[in-house]
N, C-alpha and C positions, 0 to 999 in steps of 0.2 A: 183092929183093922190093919190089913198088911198093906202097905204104901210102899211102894215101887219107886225111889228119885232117880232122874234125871236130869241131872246137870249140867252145861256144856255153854260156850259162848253161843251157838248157832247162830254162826257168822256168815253165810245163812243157813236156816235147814235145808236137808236134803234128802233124798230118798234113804238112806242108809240112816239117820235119823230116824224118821218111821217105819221101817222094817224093823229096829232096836226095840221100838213102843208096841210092833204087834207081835213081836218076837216072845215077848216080856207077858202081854197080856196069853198069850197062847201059851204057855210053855212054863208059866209058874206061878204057884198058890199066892196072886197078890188079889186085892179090891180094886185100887189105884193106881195110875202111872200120874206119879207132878213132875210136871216137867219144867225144870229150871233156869230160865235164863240167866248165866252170867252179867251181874250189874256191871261191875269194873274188873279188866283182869287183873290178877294179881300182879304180875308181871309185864306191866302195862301194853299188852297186846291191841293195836289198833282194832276196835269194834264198829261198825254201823251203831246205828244210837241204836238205846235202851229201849226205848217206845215201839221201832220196827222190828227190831227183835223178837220182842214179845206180839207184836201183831202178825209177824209170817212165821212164829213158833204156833198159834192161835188158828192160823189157815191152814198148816200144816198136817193139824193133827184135830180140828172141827167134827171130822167122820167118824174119829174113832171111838168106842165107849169108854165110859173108865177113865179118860184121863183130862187131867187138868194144866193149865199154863199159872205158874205161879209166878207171884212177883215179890216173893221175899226176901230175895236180895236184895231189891230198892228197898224194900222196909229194913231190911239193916244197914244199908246205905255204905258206902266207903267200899272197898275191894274185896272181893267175893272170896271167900274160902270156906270151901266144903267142911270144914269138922266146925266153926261158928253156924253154918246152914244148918247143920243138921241138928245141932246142939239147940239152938232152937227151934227148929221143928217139933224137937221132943219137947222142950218145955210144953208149949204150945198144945201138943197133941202124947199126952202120954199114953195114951190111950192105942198109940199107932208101933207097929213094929215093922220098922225100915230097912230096907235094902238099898244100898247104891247100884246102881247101876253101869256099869263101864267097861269099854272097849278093851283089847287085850293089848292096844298099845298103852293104855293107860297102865296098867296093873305091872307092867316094864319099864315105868318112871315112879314107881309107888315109894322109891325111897327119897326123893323130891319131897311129895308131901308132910305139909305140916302133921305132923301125929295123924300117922295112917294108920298105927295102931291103936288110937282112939276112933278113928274113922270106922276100920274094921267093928268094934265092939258094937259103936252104935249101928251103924246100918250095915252089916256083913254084905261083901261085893257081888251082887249076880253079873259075872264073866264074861261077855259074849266073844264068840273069836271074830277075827278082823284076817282079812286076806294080807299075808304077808307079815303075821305077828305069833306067833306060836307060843303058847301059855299054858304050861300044864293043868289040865282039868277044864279048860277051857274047850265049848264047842268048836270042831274045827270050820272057819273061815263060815261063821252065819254071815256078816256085814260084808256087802262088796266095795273095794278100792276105790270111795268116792271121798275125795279131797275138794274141803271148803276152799282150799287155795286157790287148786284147780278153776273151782267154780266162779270163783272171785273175777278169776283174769277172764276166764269167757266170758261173761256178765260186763265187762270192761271193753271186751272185743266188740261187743252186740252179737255173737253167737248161740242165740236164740234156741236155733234147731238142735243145733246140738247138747244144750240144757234140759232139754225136753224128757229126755228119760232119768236124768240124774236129781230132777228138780221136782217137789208137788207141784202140781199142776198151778193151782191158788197163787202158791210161794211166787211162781214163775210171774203170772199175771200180775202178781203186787211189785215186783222187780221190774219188771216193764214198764211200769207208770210211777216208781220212784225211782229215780237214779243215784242209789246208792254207794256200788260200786264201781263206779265210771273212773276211770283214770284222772 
């Protein structure tokens, strides 16, 4: 089975989020997109709880085929690093052959990462380009210029309307009746 991960705090998701997942399902030989919510960052980066996370990761992506919201980061519990995720995934599932999935700002901090060339062997990177990041071999600029920051502060503003095209619809709906990023 070819399993497509997705990783990421999705602090919240966003449209550029699921355009990654149909981008992925459209465009390369997988079964699966799981998509993974960051339990704790490694780097101790303020999150929204774990539980909403995974619940507007879960609205975000309800429509689409193929994929899944996984929560195996809580089941390893302590702070989230990609080559322990993946490492057990495969335990888990040998049966599965993995790709990461990541943005082309990512793949320009890849010397950061704990053994990214452990990362590389097990789940080889499918690339996507990002407006504003330029990555050899990388698609030029699939994901458009949608910043979780961004979105954070408008959500904090109450600027509703203008979340509207940046946001799933759903996501939006559940941020309007939890106020999670309120100043």
């Amino acid at each position: 089975m070819n399993v497509a991960v997705f990783g990421g705090s999705f602090n919240p998701p966003h449209v550029a989020h699921v355009l990654t997942i149909a981008w992925v399902l459209a465009s390369e030989a997988v079964d699966e997109v799981l998509v993974v919510p960051t339990f704790r960052h490694p780097f101790a980066k303020a999150l929204a709880p774990y539980e909403a996370r995974v619940a507007m990761c879960e609205l975000a992506v309800d429509w689409l085929p193929n994929v899944r919201v996984s929560r195996v980061e809580e089941e390893l519990g302590g702070e989230s690093r990609t080559l322990r995720t993946l490492e057990h995934l495969s335990e888990l599932h040998p049966d599965w052959q993995m790709r990461l999935v990541m943005g082309a700002d990512l793949v320009l901090e890849a010397d950061k990462w704990f053994r990214f060339d452990r990362i590389q062997a097990l789940a080889p990177p499918l690339v996507l380009g990002r407006v504003g990041f330029n990555v050899s071999g990388a698609p030029s600029a699939v994901l458009p210029g949608v910043s979780s920051t961004e979105i954070r502060a408008m959500i904090a503003a109450a600027r509703w309307a203008e979340l509207q095209p940046l946001m799933p619809r759903k996501v939006l709906a559940y941020l309007q009746d939890h106020p999670l990023y309120t100043a």
